[in-house]
Backbone and ligand atoms as CSV (ligand in chain L), in Angstrom:
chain,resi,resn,atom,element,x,y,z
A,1,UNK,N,N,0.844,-1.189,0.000
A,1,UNK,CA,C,0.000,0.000,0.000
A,1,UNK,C,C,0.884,1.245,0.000
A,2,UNK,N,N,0.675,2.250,-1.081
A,2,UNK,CA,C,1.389,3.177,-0.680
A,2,UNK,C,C,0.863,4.735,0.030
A,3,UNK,N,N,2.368,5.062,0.439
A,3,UNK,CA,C,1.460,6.093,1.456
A,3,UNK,C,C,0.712,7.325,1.267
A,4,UNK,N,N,0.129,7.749,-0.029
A,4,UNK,CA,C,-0.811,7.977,-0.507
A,4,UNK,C,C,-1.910,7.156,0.188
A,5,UNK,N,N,-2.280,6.201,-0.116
A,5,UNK,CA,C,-3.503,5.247,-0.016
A,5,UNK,C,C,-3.267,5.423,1.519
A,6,UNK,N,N,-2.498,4.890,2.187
A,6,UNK,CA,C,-2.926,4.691,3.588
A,6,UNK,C,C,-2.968,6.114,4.609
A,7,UNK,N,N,-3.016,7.259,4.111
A,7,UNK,CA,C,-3.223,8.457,4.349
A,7,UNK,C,C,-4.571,8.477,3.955
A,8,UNK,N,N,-4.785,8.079,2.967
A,8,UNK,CA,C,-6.402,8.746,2.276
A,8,UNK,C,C,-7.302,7.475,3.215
A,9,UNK,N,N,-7.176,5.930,3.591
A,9,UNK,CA,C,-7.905,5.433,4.189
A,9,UNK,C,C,-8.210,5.797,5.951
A,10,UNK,N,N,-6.878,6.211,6.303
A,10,UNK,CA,C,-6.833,7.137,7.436
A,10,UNK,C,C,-7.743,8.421,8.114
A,11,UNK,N,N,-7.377,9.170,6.827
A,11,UNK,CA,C,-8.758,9.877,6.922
A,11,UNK,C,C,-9.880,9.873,6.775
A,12,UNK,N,N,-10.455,8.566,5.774
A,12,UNK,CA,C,-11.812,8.198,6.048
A,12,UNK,C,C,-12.133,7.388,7.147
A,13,UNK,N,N,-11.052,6.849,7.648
A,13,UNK,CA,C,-11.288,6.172,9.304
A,13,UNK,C,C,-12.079,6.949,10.467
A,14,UNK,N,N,-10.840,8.097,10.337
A,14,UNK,CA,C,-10.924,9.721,11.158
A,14,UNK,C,C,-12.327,10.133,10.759
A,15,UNK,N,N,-12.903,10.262,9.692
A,15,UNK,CA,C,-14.037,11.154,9.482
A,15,UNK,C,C,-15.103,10.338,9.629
A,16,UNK,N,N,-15.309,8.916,9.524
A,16,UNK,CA,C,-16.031,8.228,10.088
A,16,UNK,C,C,-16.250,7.489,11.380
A,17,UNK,N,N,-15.077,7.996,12.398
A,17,UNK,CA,C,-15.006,8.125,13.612
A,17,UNK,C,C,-15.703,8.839,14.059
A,18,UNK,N,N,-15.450,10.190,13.307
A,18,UNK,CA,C,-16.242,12.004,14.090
A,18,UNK,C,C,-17.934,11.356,13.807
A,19,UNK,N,N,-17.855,10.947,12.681
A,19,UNK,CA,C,-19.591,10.925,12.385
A,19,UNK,C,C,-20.561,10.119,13.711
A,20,UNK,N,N,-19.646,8.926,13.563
A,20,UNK,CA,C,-20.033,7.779,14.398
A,20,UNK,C,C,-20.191,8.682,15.925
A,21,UNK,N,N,-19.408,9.682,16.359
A,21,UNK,CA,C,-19.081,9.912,17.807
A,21,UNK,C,C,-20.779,11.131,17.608
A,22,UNK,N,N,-20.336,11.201,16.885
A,22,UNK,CA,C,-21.853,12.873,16.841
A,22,UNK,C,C,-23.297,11.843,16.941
A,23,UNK,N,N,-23.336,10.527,15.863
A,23,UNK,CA,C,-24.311,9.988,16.022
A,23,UNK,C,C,-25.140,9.559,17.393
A,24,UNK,N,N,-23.912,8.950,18.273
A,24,UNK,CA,C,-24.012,8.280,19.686
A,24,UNK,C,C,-24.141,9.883,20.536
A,25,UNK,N,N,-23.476,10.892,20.860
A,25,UNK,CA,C,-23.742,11.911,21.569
A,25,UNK,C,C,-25.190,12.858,21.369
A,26,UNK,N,N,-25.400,12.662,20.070
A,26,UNK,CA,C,-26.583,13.899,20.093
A,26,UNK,C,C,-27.745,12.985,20.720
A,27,UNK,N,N,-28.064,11.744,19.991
A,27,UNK,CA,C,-29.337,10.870,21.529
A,27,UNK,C,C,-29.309,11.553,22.436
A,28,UNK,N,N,-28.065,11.275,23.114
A,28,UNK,CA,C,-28.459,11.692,24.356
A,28,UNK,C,C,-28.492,12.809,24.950
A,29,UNK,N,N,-28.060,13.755,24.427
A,29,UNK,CA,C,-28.282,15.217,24.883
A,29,UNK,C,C,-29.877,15.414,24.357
A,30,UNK,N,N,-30.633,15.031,23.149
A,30,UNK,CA,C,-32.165,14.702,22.918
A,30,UNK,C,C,-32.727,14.024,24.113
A,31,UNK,N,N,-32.231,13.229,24.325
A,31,UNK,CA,C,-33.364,12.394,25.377
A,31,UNK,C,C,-32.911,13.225,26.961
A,32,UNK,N,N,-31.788,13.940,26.846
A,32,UNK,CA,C,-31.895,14.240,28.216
A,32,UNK,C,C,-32.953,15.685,28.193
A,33,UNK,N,N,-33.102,16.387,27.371
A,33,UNK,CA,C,-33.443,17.462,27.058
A,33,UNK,C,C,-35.388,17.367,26.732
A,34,UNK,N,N,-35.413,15.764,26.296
A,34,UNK,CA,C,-36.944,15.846,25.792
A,34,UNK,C,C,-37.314,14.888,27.458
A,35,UNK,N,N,-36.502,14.513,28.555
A,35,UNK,CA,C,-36.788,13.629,29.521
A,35,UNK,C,C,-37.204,15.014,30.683
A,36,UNK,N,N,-36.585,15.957,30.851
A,36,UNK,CA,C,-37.195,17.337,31.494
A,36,UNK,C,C,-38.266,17.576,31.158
A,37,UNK,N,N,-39.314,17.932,31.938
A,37,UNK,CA,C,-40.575,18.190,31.779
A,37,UNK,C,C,-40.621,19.387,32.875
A,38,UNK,N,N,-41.826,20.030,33.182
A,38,UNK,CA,C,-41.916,21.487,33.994
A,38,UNK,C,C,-42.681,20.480,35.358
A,39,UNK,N,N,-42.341,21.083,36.231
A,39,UNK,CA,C,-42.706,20.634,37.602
A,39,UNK,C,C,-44.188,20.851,37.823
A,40,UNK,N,N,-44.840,19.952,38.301
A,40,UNK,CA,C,-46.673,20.467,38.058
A,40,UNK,C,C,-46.463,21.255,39.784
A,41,UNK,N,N,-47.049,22.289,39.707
A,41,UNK,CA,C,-47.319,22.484,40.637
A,41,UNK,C,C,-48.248,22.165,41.936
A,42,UNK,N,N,-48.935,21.629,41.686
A,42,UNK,CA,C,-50.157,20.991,41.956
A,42,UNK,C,C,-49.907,19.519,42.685
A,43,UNK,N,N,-48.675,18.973,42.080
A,43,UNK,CA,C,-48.276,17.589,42.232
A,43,UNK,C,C,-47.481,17.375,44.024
A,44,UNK,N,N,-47.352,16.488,44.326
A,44,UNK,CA,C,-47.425,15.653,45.986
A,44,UNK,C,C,-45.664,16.560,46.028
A,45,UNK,N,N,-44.674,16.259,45.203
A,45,UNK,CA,C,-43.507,16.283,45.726
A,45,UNK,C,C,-43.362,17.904,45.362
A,46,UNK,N,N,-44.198,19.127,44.472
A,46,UNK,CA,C,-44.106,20.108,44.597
A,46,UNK,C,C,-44.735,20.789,45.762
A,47,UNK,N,N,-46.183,20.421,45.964
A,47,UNK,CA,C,-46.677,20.741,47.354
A,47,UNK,C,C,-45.682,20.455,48.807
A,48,UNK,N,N,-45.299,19.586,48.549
A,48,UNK,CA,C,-44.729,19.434,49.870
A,48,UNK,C,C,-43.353,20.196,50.173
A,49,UNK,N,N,-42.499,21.006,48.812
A,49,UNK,CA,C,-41.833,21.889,49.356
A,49,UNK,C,C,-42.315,23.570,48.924
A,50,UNK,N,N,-43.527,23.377,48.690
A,50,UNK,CA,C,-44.662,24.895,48.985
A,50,UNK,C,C,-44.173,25.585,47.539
A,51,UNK,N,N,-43.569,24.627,46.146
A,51,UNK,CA,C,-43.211,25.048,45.463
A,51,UNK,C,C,-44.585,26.114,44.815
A,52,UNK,N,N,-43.997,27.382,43.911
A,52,UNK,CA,C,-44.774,28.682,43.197
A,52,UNK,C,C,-44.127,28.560,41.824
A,53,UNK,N,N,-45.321,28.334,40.721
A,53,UNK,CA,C,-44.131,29.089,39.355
A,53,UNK,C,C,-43.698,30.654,39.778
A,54,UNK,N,N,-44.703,31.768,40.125
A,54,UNK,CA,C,-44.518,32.603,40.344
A,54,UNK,C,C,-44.371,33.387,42.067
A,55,UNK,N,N,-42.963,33.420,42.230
A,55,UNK,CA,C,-42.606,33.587,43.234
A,55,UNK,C,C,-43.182,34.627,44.456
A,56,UNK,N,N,-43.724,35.789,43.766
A,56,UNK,CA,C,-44.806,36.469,44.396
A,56,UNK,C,C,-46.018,35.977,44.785
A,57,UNK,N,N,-46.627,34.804,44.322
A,57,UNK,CA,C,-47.648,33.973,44.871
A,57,UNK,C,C,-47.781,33.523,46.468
A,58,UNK,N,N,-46.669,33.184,46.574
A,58,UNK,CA,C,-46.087,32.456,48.110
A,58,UNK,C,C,-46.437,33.546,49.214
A,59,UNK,N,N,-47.193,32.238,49.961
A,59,UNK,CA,C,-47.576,32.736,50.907
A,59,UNK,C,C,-46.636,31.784,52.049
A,60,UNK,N,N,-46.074,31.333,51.961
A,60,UNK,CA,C,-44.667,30.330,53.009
A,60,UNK,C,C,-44.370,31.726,53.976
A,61,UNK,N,N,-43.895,31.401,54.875
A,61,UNK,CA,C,-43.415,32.048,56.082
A,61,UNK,C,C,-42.298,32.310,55.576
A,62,UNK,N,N,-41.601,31.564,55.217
A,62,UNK,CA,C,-40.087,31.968,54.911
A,62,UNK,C,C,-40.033,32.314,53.299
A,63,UNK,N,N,-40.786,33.105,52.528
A,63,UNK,CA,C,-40.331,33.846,51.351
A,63,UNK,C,C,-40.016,35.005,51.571
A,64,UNK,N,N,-39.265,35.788,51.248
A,64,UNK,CA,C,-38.860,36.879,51.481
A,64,UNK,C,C,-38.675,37.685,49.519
A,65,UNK,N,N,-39.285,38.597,49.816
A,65,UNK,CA,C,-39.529,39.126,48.219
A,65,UNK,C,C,-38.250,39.052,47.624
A,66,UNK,N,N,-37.876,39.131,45.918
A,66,UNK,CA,C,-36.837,38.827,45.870
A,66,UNK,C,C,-36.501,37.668,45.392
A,67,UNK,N,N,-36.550,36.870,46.428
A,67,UNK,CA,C,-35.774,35.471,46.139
A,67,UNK,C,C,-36.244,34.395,45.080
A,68,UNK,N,N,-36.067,34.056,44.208
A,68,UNK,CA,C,-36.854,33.283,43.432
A,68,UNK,C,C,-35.876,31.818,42.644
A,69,UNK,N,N,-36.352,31.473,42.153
A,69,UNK,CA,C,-35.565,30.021,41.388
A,69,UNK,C,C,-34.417,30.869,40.852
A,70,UNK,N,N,-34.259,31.534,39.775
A,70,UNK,CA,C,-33.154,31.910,39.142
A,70,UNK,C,C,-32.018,32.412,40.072
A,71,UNK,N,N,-32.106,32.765,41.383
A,71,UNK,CA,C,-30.892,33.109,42.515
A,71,UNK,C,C,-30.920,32.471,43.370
A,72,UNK,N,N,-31.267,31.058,43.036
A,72,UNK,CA,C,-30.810,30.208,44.248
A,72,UNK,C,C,-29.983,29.112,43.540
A,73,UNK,N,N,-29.561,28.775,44.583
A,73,UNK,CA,C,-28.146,27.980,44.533
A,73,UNK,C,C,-28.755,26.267,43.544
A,74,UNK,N,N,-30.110,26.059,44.432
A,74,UNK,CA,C,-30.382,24.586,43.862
A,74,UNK,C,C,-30.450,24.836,41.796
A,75,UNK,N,N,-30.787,26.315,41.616
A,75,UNK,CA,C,-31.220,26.361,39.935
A,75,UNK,C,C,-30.110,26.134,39.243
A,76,UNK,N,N,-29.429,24.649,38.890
A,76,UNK,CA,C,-28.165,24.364,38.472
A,76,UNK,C,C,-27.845,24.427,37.154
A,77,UNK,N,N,-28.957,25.506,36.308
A,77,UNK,CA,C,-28.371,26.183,35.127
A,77,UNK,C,C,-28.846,27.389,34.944
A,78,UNK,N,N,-28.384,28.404,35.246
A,78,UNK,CA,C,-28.830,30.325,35.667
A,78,UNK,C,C,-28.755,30.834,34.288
A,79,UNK,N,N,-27.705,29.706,33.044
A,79,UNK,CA,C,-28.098,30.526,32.007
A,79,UNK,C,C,-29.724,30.583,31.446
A,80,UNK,N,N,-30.570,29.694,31.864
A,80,UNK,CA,C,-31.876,29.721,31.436
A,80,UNK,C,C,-32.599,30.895,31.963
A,81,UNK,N,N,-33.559,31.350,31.242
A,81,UNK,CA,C,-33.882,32.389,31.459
A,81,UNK,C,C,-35.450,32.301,31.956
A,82,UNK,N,N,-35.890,31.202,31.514
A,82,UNK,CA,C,-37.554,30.700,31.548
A,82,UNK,C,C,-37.745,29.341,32.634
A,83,UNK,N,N,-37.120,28.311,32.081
A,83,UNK,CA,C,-37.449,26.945,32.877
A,83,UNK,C,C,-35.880,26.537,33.019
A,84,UNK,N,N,-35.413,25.912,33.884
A,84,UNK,CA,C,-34.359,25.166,34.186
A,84,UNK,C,C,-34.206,23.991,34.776
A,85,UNK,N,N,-33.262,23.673,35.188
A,85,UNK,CA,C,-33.609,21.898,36.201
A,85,UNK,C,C,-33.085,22.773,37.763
A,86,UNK,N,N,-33.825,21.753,38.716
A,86,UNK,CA,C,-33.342,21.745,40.415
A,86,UNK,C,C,-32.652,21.138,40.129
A,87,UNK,N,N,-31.869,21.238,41.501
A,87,UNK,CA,C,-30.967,19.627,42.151
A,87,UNK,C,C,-32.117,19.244,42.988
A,88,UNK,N,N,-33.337,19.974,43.679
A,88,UNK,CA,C,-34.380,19.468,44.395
A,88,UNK,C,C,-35.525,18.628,43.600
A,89,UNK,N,N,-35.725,19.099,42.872
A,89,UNK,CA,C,-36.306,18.110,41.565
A,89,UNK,C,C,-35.856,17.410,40.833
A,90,UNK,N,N,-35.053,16.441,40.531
A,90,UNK,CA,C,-34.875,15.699,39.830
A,90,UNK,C,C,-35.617,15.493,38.365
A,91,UNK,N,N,-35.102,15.524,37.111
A,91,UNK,CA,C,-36.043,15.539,35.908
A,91,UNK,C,C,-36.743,16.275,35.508
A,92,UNK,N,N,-36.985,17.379,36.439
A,92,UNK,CA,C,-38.069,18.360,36.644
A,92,UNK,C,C,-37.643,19.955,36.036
A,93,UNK,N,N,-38.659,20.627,35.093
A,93,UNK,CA,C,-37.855,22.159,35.146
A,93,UNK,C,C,-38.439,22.897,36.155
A,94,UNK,N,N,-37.979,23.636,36.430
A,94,UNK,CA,C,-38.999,24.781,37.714
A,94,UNK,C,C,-38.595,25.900,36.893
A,95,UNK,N,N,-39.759,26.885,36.964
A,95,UNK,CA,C,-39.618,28.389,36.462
A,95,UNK,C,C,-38.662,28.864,37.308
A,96,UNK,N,N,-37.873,30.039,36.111
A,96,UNK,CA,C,-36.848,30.819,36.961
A,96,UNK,C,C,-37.611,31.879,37.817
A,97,UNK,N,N,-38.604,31.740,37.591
A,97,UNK,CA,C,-39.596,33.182,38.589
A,97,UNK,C,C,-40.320,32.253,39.757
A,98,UNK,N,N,-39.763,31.236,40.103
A,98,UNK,CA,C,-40.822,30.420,40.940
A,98,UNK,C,C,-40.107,30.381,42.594
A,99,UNK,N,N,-40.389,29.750,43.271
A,99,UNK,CA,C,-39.971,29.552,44.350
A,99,UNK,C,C,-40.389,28.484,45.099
A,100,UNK,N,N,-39.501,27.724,46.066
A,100,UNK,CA,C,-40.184,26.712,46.804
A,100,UNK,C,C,-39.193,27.093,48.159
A,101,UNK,N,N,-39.966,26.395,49.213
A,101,UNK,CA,C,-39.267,26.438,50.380
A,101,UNK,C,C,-37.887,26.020,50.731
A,102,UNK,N,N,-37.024,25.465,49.927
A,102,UNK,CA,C,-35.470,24.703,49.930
A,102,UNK,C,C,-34.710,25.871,49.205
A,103,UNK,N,N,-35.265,27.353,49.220
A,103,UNK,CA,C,-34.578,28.184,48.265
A,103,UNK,C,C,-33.158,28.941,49.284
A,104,UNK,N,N,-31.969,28.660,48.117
A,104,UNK,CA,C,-30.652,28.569,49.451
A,104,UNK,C,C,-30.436,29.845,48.644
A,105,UNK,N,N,-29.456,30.661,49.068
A,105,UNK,CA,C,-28.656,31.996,48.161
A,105,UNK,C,C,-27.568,31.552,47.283
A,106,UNK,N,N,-27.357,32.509,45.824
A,106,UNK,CA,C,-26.561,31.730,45.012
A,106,UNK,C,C,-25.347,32.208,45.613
A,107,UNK,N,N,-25.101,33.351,46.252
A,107,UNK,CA,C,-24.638,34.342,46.984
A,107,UNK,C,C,-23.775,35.155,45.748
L,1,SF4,FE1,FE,-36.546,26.995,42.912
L,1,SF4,FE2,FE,-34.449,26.712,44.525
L,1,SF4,FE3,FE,-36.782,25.643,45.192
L,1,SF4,FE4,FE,-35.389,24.612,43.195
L,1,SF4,S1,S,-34.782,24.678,45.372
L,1,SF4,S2,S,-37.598,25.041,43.189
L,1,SF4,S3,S,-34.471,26.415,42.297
L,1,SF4,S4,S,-36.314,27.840,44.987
């Protein structure tokens, strides 16, 4: 084989490596992305930490105006601007305007 040829099969190795790697990664950034759903409010494990989409709603003892999903520590992606994931919810988005009682400072 000369090294022409085994350069040119090389790089179709290489470029059908990249393809193969994009095929297997984008699934799952899809399924992690279509597996988030919005937190019902209404539902047993939102009631029970007095979760609000809208943080002015709350009537909890411990809300203090102000504080809402997008500046607390549990909202473990602040670039979102609308819905994001907890670390208190699992799977779950919570509005960045919402609030529940586990709300820590991002400081
Ligand atoms: Fe919002 Fe924080 Fe409560 Fe999560 S823990 S729902 S981000 S206030």
């Amino acid at each position: 084989m000369s090294d022409k040829n085994a350069s040119m099969q090389r790089r179709r190795f290489l470029k059908m490596g990249a393809a193969g790697a994009a095929i297997t990664i984008l699934p799952v950034s899809w399924h992690a992305a279509l597996a988030a759903e919005r937190l019902d409010p209404s539902s047993a494990q939102a009631r029970a930490m007095s979760y609000v989409e809208n943080a002015s709603d709350s009537t909890h003892s411990a809300y203090q105006a102000g504080h809402n999903c997008a500046n607390c520590l549990m909202f473990s992606d602040p670039s979102q601007a609308e819905w994001g994931p907890c670390a208190v919810f699992p799977g779950k988005l919570v509005a960045a305007g919402g609030w529940c009682n586990a709300w820590v400072t991002r400081g």
